[in-house]
N, C-alpha and C positions, 0 to 999 in steps of 0.2 A: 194778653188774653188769659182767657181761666186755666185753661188748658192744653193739651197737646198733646200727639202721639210722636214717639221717636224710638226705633228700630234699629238704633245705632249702638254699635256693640262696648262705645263708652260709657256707656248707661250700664254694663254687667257689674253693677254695684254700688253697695254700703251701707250695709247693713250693719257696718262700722267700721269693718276691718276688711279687706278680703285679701286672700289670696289666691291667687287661679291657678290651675291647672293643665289636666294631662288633655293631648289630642291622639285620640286611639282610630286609624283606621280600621274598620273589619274587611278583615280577610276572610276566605274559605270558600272553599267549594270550585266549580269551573266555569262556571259562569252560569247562565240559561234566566228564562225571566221568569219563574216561579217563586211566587213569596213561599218560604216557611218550608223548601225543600234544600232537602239534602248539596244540590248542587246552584242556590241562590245567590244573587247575586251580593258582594260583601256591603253589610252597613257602615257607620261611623258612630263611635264613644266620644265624644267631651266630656273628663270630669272635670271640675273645677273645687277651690278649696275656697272658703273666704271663714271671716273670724266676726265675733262682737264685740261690741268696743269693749276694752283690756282691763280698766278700775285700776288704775296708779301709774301703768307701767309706760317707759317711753317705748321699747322693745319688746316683744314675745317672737322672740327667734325658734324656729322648728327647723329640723335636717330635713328633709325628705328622700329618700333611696330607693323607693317602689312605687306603685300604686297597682295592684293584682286587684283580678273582678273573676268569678268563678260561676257555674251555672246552678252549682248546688250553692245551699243554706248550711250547710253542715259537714261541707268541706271544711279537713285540718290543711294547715300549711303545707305537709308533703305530699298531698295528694296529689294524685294525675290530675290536669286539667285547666290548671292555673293558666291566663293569659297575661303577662305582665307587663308593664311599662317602668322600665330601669333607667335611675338618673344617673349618670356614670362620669363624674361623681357625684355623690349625692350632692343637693342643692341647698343651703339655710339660706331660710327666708323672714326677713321679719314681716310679720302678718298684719302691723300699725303704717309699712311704707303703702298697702293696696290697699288703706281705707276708703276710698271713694274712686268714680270713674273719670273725676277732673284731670291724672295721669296720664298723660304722652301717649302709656301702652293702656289707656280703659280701666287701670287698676288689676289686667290680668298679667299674673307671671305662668308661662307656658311651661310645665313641667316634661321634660325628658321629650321623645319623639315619636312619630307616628308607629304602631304597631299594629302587628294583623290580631283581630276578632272577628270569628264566626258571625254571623247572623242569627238568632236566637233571644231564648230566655235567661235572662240571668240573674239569681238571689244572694249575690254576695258581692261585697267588696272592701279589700283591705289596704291602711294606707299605713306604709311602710316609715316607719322615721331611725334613724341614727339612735343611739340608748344615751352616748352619753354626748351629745354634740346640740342640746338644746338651753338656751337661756331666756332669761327674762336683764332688763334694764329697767329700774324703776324712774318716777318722774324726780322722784328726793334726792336720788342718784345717780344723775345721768349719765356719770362717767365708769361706773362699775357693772359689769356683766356677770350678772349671777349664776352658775349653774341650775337646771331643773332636775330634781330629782327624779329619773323615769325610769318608770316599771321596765321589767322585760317582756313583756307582751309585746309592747313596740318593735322587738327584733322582729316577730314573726306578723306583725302587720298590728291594728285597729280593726275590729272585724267590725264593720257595719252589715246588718243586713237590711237587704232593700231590692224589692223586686223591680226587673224595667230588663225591657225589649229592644233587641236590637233587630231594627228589620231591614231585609234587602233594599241597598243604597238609599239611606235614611241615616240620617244625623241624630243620636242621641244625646243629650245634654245632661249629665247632673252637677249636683253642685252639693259637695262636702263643706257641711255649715258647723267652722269650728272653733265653738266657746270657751276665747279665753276666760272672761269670767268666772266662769265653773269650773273649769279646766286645772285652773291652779290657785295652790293652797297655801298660805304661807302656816308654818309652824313657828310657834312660840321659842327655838331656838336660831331664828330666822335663814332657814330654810325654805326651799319651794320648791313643792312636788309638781307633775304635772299626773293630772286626773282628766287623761283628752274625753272629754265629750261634744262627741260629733253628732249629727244629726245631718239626714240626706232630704235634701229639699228642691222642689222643682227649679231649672233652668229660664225662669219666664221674665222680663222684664218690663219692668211698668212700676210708678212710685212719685212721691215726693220730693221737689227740690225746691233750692231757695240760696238764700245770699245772707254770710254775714260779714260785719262791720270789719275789713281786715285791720283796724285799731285792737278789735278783740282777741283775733289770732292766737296771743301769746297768754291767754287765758283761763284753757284748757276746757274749750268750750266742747260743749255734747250736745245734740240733737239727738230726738228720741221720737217714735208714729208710737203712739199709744190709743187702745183701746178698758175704756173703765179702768185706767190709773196702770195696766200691766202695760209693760214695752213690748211694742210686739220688731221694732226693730231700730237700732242704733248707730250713729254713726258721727265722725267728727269732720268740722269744715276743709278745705285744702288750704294748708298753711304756709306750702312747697312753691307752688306756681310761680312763674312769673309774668306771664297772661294776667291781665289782669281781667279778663273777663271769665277768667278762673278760679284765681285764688280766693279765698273764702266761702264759693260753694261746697253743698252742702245734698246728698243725692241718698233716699231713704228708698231703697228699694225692693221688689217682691214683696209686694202687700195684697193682701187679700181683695180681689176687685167685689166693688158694691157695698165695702165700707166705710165710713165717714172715721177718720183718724184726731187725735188730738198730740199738732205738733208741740211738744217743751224743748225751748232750748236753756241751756243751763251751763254756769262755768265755774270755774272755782281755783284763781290767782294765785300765784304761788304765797301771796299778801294776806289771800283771804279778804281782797277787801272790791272781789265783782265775781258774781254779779247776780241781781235779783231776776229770779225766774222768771221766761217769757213763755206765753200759754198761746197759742193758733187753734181755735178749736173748730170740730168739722170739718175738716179738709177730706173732701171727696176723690174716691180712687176710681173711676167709672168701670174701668175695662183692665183687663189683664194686659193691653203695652198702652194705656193712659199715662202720665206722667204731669202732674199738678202741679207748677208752679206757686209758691207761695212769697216769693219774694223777686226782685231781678236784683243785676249786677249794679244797676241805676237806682233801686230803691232796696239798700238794705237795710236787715235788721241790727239797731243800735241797744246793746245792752246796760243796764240801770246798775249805776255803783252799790252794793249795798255792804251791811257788816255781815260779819258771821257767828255763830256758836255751834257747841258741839254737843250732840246726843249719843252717850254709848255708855257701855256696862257690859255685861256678860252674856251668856248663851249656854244651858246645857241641855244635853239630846238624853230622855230619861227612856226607861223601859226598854231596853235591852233585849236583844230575841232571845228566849228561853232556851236553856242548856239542852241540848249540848251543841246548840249552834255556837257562832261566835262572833263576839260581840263585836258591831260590826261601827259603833259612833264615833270615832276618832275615823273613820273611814270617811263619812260625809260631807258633800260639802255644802256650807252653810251660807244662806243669803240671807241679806239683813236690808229691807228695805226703806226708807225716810220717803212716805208721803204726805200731799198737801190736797185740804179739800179746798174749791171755789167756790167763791160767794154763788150759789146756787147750779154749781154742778159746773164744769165734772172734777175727780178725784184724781190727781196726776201722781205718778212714781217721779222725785224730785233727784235722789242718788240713791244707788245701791252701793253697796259693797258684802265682799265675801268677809265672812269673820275669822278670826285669827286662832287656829289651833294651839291648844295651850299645851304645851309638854311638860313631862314630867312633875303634876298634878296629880295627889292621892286618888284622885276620879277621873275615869277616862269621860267625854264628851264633854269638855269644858272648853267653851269657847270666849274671845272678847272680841267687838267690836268699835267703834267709832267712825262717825258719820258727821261730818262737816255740812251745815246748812245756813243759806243764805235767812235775815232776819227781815230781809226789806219785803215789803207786800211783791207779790205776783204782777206781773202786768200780762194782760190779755188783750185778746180779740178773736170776734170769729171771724173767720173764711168767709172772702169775697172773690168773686170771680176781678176787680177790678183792683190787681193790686195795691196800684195807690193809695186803696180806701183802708187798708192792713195796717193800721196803727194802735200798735198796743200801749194801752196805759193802766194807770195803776186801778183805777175806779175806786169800788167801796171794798178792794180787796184788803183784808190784813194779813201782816206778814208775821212769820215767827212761831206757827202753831206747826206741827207736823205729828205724824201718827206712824209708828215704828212698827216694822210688819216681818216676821220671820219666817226662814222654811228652811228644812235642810236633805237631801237628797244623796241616797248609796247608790252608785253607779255601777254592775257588772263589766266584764271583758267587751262587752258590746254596747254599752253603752247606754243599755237599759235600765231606767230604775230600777231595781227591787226594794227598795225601804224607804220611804219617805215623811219624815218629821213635818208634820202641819199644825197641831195643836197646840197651840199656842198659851202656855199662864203666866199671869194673868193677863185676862184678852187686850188686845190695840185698844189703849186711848189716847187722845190727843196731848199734844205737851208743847209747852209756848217755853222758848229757849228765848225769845226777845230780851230777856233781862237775865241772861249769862248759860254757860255749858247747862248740861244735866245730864250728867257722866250716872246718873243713878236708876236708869231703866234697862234692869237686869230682867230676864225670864227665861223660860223653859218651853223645848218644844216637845214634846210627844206624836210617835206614829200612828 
């Protein structure tokens, strides 16, 4: 069938990564059935954590030791008022094991235990991590656990803020959405900071799934819902399972209902030698718990051997904020994106990656990247409600052009942008690596 609706709480992800969270009952008050008084009866908090998919790494370990929610915006850490949920001991999690909902436990890990919250408003929430208890493992080195370098902020929490209601015996849900991508930075001394950028995002489930080839598994394939070439959400197949009516799905979810997505699946062999991009275009989200099927466990997707080459150069962040601020480009973090247009639309993000902080350079904001892309044409298809009919081939697509796309972002204590590099010289144009690297597309971005 085309599609379906499912309310099952395995579906709470994957949007690449997740990782789940706290269950906070609210307490307060002495009972009586008045919403919104003094003596109402108590609600419930779920927060939940999940990640996007990672860019190299096999691990992104995080400690976790709190998770506090406050009713002001503008509470400090020692204030009155704090309600908190304490992991005792704190808990590391790596945030690549709850990529998807195909896990035993949904993809959720239950942090620490039920605790009392008032019923109320509340505009704040801080998510507590260990300072020096967090690592990365990369895919190049699976066997080495990196330390992350972490601020001290993280003692006193991550302050998100974000308004949401807790009302008399009512379940609230959120869902702390946390990008490793951006998150972490490697330095040209190779080091790796973590730069947490979190974002709080609705509790709702409904999305995208599909099937692939468990031949590919070991490929380091990526799925990706895209709208006009940007990801709007990422995730990698289940490589774990032994169900086999499991393993190799693939679950993209909390998508915007009422818009038509374009799925890319993409992989990239420790060989370099699979595989050429696959394109789903249109796949309809109807309803906020819809759930689209694009492939079954019976019919899945098989990916196309192709070669590779490599596009990369440099990156520097110009125009500095005027003194006596402080210069803030070795602070950003820098995305570098490799896309591809189709023979008559649309324009898909093919990989990202973060660019490489270069240290101890005469010039501060100088970055390098490299960006690994398939050479072999695209293979496509649009969306049919009749799976079967979902077979993607190469058509009049060619392969090997791609069009390199920068932007770099200064993150505050909360996680706000305040400076953001867009402008781009000289502007994106296309560039056909079919016939070897081009290590030579260097540019600059400006705020």
């Amino acid at each position: 069938m085309g599609k379906y609706e499912n309310s099952s709480k395995l579906a709470l992800w994957a949007m690449g990564l997740v990782l789940t969270g706290i269950v906070a009952g609210c307490g307060g008050g002495d009972g009586g059935s008045g919403g919104g008084t003094a003596n109402a009866q108590p609600g419930f908090l779920t927060a939940s954590l999940t990640d996007a998919p990672a860019c190299g790494y096999n691990e992104v370990n995080v400690t976790v030791s709190r998770v506090r929610v406050h009713r002001s915006s503008s509470a400090e850490p020692g204030d009155a008022g704090w309600n908190d949920i304490t992991l005792d001991p704190p808990q590391k999690i790596n945030l690549l094991d709850l990529n998807d909902p195909t896990h035993p436990n949904g993809a959720l890990e239950q942090l620490g235990q039920e605790t009392t919250l008032p019923a109320g408003h509340y505009t704040q929430v801080r998510l507590v991590l260990v300072r020096n208890a967090n690592s990365v493992v990369l895919s190049t080195n699976p066997t080495t656990e990196i330390p992350l370098d972490t601020p001290s902020a993280v003692q006193s929490g991550i302050k998100l803020v974000n308004e949401f209601d807790v009302a008399p015996d009512q379940h609230v849900d959120l869902l702390l959405d946390f990008d490793a991508c951006k998150s972490i930075v490697k330095t040209g001394n190779g080091r790796y900071k973590l730069k947490s950028v979190i974002k709080v995002i609705p509790y709702v489930l409904n999305g995208i799934e599909g099937f692939i080839n468990t031949a590919f598994l070991d490929k380091n394939v990526v799925v990706s819902a895209q709208v006009g070439g940007e990801i709007i959400r990422a995730t990698v197949p289940n490589a774990t399972s032994t169900d086999p009516d499991l393993r190799g799905k693939f679950f993209l979810a909390r998508l915007t209902p009422g818009v038509n997505y374009d799925v890319v699946i993409t992989a990239n062999s420790p060989a370099t030698t699979c595989c050429a991009t696959t394109v789903i275009t249109g796949v309809p989200v109807p309803t906020s718990t819809s759930i689209t099927p694009i492939s079954t466990s019976s019919n899945r997707f098989s990916l196309q051997s192709s070669g590779f080459h490599t596009i990369g150069d440099s990156v520097t962040l110009i125009n500095p904020p005027a003194p006596p601020a402080v210069d803030d480009r070795d602070d950003a973090t820098v995305i570098v994106a490799a896309k591809q247009a189709l023979s008559g639309g649309p324009t898909v993000t093919v990989r990202t990656r973060v660019a490489t902080l270069l240290d101890g350079t005469p010039t501060i904001g100088d970055y390098e990247y490299e960006v690994i892309l398939p050479t072999g044409a695209p293979l496509r298809a649009p969306y049919n409600s009749d799976l079967s009919m979902i077979l993607p081939s190469s058509g009049g697509e060619v392969g090997g052009f791609y069009t390199v796309y920068g932007s770099g972002t200064v993150y505050d204590d909360t996680q706000t942008p305040i400076r953001v590099y867009a402008n781009q010289s000289p502007a994106p144009t296309s560039v056909n690596i079919s016939g070897g690297d081009r290590l030579d597309q260097d540019f600059t971005l400006a705020p």
